[in-house]
C-alpha positions, 0 to 999 in steps of 0.5 A, spaced: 512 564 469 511 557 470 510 555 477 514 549 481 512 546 487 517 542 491 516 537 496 521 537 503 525 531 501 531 528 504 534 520 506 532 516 511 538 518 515 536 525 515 530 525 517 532 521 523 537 526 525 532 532 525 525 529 527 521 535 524 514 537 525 512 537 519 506 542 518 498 540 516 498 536 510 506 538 509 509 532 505 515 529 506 519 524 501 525 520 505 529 519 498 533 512 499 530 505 501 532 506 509 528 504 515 526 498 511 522 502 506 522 503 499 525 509 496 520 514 494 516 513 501 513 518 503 509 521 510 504 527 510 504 532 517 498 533 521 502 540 525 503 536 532 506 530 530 514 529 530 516 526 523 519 518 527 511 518 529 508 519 523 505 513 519 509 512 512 503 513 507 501 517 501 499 514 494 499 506 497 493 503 502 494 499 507 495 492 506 489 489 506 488 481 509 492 475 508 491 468 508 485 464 505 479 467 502 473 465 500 472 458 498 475 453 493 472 446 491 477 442 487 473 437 483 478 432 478 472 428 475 471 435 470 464 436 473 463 443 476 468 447 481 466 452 486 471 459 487 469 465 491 474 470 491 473 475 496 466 475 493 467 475 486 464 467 483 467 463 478 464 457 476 468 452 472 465 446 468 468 441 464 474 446 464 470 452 461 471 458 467 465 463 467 463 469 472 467 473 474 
């Protein structure tokens, strides 16, 4: 007989209205898009914290910094050009990138 597991499931509207606890390591999946999350977004109970104070989480990490990073050179006169990306270097000389 095959085994299936079921993950508790329900809308954004739902899961409001009852508020659970959900149990250590219990995943929740809230079906549709509400709360200005995408269907399919999911929270993970830890046995004392109610459903509405549990961060969304799961298969996704956090966001990771924005705005600038690294550092770029633009250079017109086709002589070589400097980017750092986050770490990764790529050289551009005449045109030809290199490195990564």
């Amino acid at each position: 007989m095959p085994i299936q597991i079921q993950f508790r499931r329900g809308t954004y509207a739902a899961w409001v209205a009852a508020d659970p606890v959900l149990a250590d390591g219990e995943m929740a999946i809230q079906t549709d898009a509400g709360g200005g999350e995408q269907p399919q977004a999911l929270k993970i109970g830890d046995g004392a914290t109610a459903w509405s104070s549990l961060a969304y989480g799961g298969l996704r990490g956090p966001t990771g910094p924005t705005g600038p990073h690294g550092t770029s050179v633009n250079n017109l006169d086709g002589g070589e050009a400097a980017t750092n990306y986050g770490g990764i270097g790529a050289t551009a000389t005449g045109g030809n990138a290199q490195g990564i």
